[in-house]
Backbone as a chain_set.jsonl record, in Angstrom:
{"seq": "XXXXXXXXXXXXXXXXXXXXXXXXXXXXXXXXXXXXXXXXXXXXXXXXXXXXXXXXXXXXXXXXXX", "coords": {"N": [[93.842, 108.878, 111.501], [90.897, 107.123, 110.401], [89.331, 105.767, 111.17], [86.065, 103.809, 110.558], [85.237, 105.073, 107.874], [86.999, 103.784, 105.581], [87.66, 101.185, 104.145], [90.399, 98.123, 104.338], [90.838, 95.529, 102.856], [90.304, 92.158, 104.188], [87.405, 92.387, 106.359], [85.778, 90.522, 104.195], [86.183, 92.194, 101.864], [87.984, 93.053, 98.955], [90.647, 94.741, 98.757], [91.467, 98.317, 98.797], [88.849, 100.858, 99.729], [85.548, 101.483, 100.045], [83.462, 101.139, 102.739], [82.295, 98.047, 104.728], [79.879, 97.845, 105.673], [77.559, 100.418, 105.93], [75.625, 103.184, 105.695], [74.722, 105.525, 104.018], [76.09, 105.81, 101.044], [76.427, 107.881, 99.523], [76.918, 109.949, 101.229], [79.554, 109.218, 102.345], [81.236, 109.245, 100.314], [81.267, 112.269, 100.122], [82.1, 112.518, 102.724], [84.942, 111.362, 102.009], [85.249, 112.963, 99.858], [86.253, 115.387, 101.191], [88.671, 115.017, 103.096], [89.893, 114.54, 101.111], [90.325, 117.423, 99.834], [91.316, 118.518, 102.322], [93.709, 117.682, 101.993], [95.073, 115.754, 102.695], [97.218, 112.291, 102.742], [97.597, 110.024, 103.594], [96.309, 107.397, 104.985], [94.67, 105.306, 107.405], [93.295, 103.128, 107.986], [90.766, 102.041, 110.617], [90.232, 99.067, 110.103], [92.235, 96.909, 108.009], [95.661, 97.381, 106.705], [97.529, 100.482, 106.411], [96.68, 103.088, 103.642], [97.081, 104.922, 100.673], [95.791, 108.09, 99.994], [95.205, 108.068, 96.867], [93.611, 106.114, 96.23], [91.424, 106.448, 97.068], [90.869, 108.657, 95.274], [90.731, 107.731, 93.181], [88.917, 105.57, 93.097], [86.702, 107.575, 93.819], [86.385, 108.998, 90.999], [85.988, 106.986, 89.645], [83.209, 106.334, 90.2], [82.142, 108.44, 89.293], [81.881, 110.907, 91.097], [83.911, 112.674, 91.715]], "CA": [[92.987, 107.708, 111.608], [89.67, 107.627, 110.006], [88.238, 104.926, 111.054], [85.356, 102.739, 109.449], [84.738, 105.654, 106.942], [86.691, 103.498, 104.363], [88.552, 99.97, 104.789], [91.573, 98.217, 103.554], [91.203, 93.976, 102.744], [89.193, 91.614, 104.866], [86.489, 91.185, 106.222], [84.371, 90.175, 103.359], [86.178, 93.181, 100.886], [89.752, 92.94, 98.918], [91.235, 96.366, 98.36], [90.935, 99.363, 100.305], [87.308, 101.603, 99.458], [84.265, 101.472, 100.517], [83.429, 100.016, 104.209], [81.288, 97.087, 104.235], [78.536, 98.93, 106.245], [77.721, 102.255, 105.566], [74.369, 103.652, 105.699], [74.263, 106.804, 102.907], [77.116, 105.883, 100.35], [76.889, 109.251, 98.916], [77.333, 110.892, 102.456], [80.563, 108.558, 102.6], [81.874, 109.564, 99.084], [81.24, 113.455, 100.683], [83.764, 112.849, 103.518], [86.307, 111.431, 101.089], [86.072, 114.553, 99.099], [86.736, 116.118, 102.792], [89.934, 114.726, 103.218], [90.965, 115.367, 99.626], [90.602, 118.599, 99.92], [91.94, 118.624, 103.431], [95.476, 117.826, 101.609], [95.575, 114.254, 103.778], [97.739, 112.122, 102.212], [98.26, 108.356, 104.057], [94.755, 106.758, 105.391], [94.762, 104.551, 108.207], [91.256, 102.539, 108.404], [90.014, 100.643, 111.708], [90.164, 97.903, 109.179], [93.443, 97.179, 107.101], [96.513, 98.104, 107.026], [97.484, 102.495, 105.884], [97.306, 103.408, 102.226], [97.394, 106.229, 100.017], [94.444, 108.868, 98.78], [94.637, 108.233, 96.145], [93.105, 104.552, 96.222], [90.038, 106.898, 97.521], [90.505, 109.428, 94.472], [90.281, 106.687, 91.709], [87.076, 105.199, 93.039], [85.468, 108.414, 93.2], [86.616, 109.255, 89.809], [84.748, 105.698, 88.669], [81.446, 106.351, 90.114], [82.009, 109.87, 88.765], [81.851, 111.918, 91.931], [84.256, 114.137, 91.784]], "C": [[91.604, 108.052, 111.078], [88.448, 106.706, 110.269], [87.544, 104.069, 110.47], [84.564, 104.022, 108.078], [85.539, 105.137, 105.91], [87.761, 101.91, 105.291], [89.953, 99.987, 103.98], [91.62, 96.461, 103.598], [89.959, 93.924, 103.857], [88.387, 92.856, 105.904], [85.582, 91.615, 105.126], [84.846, 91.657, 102.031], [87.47, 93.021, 100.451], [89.623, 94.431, 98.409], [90.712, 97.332, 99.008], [89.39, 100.397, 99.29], [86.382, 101.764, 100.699], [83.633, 100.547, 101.942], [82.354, 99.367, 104.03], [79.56, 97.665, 105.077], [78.893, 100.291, 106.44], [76.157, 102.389, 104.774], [74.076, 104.537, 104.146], [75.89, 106.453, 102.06], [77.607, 107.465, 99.577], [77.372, 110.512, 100.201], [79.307, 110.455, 102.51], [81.215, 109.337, 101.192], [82.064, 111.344, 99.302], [82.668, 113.616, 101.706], [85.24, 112.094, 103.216], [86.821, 112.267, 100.715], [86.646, 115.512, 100.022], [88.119, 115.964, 102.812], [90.728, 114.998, 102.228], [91.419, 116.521, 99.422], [91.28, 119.263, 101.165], [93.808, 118.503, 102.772], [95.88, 116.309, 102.275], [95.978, 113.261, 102.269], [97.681, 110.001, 102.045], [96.673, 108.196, 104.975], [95.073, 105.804, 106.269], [93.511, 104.55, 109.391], [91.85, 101.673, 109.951], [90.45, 99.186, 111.174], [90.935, 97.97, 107.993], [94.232, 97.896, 107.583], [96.579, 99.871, 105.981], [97.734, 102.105, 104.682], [96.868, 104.572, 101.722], [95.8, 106.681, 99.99], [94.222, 108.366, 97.982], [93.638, 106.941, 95.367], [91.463, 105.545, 96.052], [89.648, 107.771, 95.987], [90.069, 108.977, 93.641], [89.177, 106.451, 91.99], [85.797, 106.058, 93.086], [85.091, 109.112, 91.641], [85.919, 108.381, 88.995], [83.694, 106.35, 89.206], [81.703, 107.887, 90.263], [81.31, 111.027, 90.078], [82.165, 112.802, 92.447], [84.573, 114.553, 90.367]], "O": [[91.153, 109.18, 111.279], [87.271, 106.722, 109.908], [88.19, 103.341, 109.716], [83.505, 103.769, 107.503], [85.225, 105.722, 104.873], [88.257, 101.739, 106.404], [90.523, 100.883, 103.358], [92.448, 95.999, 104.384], [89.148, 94.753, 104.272], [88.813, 93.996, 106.09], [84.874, 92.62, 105.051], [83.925, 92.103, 101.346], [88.299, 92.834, 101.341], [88.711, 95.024, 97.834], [89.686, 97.288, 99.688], [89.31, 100.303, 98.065], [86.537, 102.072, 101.881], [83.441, 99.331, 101.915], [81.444, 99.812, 103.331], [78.396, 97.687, 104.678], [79.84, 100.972, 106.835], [75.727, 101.904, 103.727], [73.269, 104.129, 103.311], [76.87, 106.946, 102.619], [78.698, 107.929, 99.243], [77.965, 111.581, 100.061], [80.166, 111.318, 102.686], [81.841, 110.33, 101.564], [82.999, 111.828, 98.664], [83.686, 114.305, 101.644], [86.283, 112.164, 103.866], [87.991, 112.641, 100.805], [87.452, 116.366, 99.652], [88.773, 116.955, 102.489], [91.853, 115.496, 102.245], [92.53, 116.809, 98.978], [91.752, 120.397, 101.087], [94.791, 119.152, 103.127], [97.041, 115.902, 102.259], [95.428, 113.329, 101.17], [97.704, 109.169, 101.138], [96.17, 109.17, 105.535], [96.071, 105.221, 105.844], [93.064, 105.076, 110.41], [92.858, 101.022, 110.223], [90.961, 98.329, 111.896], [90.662, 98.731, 107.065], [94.08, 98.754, 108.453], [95.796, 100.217, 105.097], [98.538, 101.234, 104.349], [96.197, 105.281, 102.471], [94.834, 105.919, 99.971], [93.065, 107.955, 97.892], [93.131, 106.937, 94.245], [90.618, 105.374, 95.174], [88.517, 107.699, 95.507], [89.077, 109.461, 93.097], [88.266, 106.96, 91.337], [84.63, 105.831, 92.765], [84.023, 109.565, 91.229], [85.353, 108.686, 87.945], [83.181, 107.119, 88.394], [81.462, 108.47, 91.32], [80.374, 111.799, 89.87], [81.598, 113.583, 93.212], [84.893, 115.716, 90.122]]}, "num_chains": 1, "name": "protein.A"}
């Protein structure tokens, strides 16, 4: 479980990323790379239903963070 460190659909967001509040986006994009490197596989936000890494890997790959 990870909580509101990323979502998955409503409220107010389609597709799983980035949670709609979130203070330091680059702190947040930090404990993505956490889990990546942790080997975690299946995500299951507070908000939305479970989906993959690699939803998380692509969007850090756009805003070029890892």
């Amino acid at each position: 479980m990870i909580g509101d460190l990323a979502m998955n659909g409503p409220p107010l967001r389609l597709g799983a990323g980035e949670p709609i509040f979130g203070e330091n986006i680059d702190q947040i994009y930090q404990s993505w790379n956490k889990l990546i490197e942790m080997g975690v596989t299946d995500l299951y936000p507070s908000h939305g239903p479970p989906f993959n890494i690699k939803v998380l890997k692509n969007k850090l790959r756009r805003k070029r963070f890892i």
